[in-house]
C-alpha positions as CSV (number, residue, x, y, z in Angstrom):
1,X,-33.2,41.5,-26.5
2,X,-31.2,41.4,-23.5
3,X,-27.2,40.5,-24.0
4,X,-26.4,37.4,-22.4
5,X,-24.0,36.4,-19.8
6,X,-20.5,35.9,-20.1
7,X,-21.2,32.2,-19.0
8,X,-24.0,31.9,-21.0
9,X,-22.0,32.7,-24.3
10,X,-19.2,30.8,-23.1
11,X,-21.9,27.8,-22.6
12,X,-23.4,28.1,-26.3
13,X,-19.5,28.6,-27.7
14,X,-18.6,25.2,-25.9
15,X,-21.8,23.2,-27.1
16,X,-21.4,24.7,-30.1
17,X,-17.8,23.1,-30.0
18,X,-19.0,19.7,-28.6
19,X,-21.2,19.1,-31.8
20,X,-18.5,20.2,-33.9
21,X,-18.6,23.6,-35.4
22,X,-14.8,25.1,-35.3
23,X,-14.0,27.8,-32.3
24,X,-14.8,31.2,-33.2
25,X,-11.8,33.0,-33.1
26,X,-12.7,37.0,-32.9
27,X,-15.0,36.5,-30.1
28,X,-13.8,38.0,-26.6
29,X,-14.1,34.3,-25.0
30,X,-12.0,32.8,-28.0
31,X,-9.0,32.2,-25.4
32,X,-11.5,30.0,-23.4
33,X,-13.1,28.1,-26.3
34,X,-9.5,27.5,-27.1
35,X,-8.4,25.7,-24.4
36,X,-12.1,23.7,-24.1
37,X,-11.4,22.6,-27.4
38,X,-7.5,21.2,-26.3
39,X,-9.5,20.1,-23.2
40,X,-11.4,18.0,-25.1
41,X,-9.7,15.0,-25.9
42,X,-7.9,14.7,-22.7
43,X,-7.0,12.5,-20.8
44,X,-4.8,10.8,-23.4
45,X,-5.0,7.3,-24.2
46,X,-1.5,6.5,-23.0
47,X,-2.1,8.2,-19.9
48,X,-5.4,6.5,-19.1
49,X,-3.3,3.0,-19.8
50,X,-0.3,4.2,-17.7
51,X,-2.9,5.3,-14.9
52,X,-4.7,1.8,-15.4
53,X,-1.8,-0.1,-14.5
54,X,-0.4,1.8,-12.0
55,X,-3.8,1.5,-10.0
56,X,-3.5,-2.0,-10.9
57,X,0.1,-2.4,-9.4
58,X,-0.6,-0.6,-6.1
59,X,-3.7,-2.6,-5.7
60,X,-2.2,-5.8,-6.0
61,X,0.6,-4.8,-3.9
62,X,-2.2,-3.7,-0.9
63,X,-2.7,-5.9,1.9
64,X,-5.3,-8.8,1.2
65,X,-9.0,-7.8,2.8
66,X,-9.5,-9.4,6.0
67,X,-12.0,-11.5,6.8
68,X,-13.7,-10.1,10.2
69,X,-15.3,-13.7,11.2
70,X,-12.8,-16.6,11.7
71,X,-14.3,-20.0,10.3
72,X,-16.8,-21.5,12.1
73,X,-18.1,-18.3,13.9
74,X,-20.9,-16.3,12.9
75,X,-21.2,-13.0,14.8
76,X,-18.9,-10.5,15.9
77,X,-18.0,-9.5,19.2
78,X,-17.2,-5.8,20.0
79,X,-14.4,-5.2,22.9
80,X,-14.7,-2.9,25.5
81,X,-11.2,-2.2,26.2
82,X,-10.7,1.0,29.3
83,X,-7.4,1.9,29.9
84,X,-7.1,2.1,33.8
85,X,-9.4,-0.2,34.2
86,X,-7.7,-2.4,36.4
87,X,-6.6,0.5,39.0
88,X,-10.3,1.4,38.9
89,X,-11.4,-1.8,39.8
90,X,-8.5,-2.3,42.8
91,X,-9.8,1.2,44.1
92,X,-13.1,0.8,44.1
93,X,-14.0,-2.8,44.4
94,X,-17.0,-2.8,42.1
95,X,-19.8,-5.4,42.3
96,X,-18.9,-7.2,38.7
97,X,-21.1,-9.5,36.4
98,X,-18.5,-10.9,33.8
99,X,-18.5,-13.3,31.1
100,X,-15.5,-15.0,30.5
101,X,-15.0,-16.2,26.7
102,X,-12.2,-18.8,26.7
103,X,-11.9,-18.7,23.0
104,X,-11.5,-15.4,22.5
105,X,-9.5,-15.1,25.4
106,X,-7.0,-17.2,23.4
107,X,-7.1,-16.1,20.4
108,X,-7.2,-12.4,20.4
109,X,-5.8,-11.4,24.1
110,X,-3.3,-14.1,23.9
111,X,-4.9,-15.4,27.5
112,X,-7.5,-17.6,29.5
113,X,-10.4,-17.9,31.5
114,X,-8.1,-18.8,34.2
115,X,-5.5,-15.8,34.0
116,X,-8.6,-14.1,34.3
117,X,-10.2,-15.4,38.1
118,X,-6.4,-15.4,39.0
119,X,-6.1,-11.6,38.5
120,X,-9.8,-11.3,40.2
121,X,-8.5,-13.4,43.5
122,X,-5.5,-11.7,43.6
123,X,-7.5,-8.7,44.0
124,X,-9.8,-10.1,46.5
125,X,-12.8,-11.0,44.4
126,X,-14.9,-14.1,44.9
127,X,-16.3,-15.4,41.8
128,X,-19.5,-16.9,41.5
129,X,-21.5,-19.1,39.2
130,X,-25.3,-19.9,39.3
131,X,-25.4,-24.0,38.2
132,X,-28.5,-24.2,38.6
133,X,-27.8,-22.2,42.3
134,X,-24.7,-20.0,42.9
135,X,-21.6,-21.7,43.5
136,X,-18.3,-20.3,44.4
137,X,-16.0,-21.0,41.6
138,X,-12.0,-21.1,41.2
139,X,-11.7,-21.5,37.8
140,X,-13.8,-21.4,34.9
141,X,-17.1,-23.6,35.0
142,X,-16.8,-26.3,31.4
143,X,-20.5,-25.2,30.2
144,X,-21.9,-25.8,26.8
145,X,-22.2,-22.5,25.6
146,X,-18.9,-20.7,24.4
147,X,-19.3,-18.4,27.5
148,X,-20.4,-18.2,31.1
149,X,-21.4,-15.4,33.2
150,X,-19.8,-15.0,36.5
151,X,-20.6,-12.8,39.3
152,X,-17.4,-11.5,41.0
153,X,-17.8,-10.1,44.5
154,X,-14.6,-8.3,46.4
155,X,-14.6,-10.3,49.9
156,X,-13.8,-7.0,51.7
157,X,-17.1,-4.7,50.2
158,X,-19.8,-7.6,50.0
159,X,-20.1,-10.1,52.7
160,X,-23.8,-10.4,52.8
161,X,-23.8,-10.3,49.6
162,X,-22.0,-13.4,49.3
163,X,-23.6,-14.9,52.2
164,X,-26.7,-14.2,50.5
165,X,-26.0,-15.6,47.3
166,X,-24.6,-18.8,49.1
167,X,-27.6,-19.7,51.0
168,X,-29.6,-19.6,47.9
């Protein structure tokens, strides 16, 4: 019969430990079987309690869990937030379909619909809103959705565009 594996042995010594038959001391993996067997009531009680109530006391101590939808709303609203964004848009004078939120303008960018088309005209942008046909707006449209697209339209870039969009 093949001798078996230092693991192997060390295995049966350890099971043989676990269903309580003493360590055997004059075998060459006694040292091992000796420190499995002081292994084996560890952790202590005390320390599990200590542990318990130190886990306890930092977790009370932890910021409360925030709640990702404020009352009365029901979806959340990822932001796209690019940082030079605004010299982008000064530069280039893109062609822009927006939709301004007025609530969450306020509440999480500390800001509003009409900070918004006041940045836009000060950069030469025309905004527009189809009710039911295009109109030129100034400020934000009152609608009675929480939002409302606009379609903002640098002066400079798009005249027919905003000819166009006029006549319709």
């Amino acid at each position: 019969m093949p001798e078996r594996s230092p693991a192997a042995r060390l295995d049966q010594a350890i099971t043989a430990l676990l269903a309580g038959a003493p360590p055997a001391a004059d075998t060459p993996l006694a040292a091992l079987v000796y420190v499995a067997a002081g292994l084996r009531d560890l952790p202590r009680p005390d320390f599990k309690a200590r542990l318990k109530a130190d886990l306890e006391r930092k977790a009370s101590m932890a910021t409360p869990a925030v709640t990702p939808l404020r009352e009365g709303f029901h979806s959340l609203t990822p932001y796209l937030i690019v940082e030079g964004a605004a010299k982008t848009i000064e530069t280039f004078k893109p062609s822009m379909l927006i939709e301004v939120h007025p609530v969450q303008l306020e509440t999480v960018f500390k800001s509003s619909g009409q900070a918004v088309f006041d940045k836009l005209q000060s950069w030469g942008y025309r905004t527009f809103a189809k009710m039911p046909a295009w109109q030129e707006c100034k400020a934000p449209v009152p609608w009675r959705k929480p939002w409302k697209d606009y379609a903002c339209l640098h002066a400079d870039r798009h005249r027919d565009q905003i000819a166009k969009l006029l006549s319709t």
